[in-house]
N, C-alpha and C positions, 0 to 999 in steps of 0.2 A: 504493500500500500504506500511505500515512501515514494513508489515512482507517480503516483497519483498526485498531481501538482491542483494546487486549489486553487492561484491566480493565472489568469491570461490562458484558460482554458479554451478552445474554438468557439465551441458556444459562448461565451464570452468576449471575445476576437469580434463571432460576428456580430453581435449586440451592438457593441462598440461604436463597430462600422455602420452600423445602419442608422444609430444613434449622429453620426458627426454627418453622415450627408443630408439629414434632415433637419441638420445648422445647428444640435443642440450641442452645449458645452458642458463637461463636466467632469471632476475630480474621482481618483480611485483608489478603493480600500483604504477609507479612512479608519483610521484603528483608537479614534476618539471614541467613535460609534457603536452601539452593542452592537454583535456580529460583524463589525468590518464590511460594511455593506460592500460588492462589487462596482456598482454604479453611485455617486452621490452628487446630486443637485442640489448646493448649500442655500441657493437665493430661494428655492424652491418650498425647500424642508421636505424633499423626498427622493426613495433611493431607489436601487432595483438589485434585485441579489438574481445570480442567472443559477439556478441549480440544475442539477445532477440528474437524470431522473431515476435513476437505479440509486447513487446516496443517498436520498432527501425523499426516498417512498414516494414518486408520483403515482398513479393511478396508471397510467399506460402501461404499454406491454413491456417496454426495457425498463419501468420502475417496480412492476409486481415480481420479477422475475428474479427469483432466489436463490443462489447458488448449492448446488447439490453436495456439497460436502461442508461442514460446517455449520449445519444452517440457524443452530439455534443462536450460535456468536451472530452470524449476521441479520438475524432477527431482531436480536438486543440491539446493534450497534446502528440502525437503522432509526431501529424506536425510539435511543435517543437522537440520534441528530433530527427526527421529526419536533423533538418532544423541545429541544435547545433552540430549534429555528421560530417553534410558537413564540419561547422564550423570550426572544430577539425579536420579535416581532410587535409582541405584547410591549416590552422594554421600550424598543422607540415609538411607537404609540403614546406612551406617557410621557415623552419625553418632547413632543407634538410634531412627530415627523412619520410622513404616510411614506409604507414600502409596497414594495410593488417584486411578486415571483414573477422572473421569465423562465419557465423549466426549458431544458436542452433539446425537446420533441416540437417545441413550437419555435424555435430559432426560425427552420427553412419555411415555416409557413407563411404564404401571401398575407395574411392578416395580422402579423407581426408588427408591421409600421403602424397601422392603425390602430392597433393596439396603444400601443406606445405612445403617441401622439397625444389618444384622449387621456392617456395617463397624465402627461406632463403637461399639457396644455398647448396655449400658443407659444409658439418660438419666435421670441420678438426678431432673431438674428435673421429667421428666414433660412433655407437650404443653403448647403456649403456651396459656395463657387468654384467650378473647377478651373486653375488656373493651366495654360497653355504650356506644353510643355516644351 
């Protein structure tokens, strides 16, 4: 599991990316913040954590999907990172900051930007200009 890297993961790469041509700005893994959020938009007061779907128990098929040896370790160790991400969740909640999950199964979907969008709102910057190269 040490080769499992938690930052600058693809699904997070592509977040990122799709996040900066739609002109929005914003800081990463601030480690102020309960759970180090992935994404944070300070002006905003909200974040976006890009999860795992197989780490973080999504619902879909590569998050239900349990490895046949082991299983009761990775039963536990699932239950909590569910149980730590409420945690974080709940945490910045009180702390008045809305988060926002992008699980790793809706990265490539069409509806991702729009997603996103009504999350964050308007982008006063407008889409990124691509400069000539």
């Amino acid at each position: 599991m040490r080769a499992v890297k938690s930052r600058d993961t693809s699904p997070e790469l592509a977040v990122r990316k799709i996040l900066t041509a739609m002109g929005y700005r914003y800081r990463l893994h601030s480690e102020k913040l309960p759970g180090a959020p992935d994404i944070v938009f300070p002006s905003r007061k909200k974040v976006i954590f890009v999860h795992g779907c197989f780490w973080h128990g999504h619902s879909c098929k590569r998050g239900a999907r349990i490895p046949k040896t082991n299983v009761t370790y990775w039963r536990t160790k699932i239950a909590r990172n569910i149980a730590r991400d409420k945690r974080m969740a709940s945490e910045l909640r009180r702390l008045g900051w809305k988060a926002k999950i992008v699980w790793e199964c809706e990265v490539g979907s069409p509806k991702i930007r729009r997603s996103l969008g009504q999350y964050l709102g308007p982008n006063r910057l407008g889409p990124a200009k691509r400069h000539p190269a």
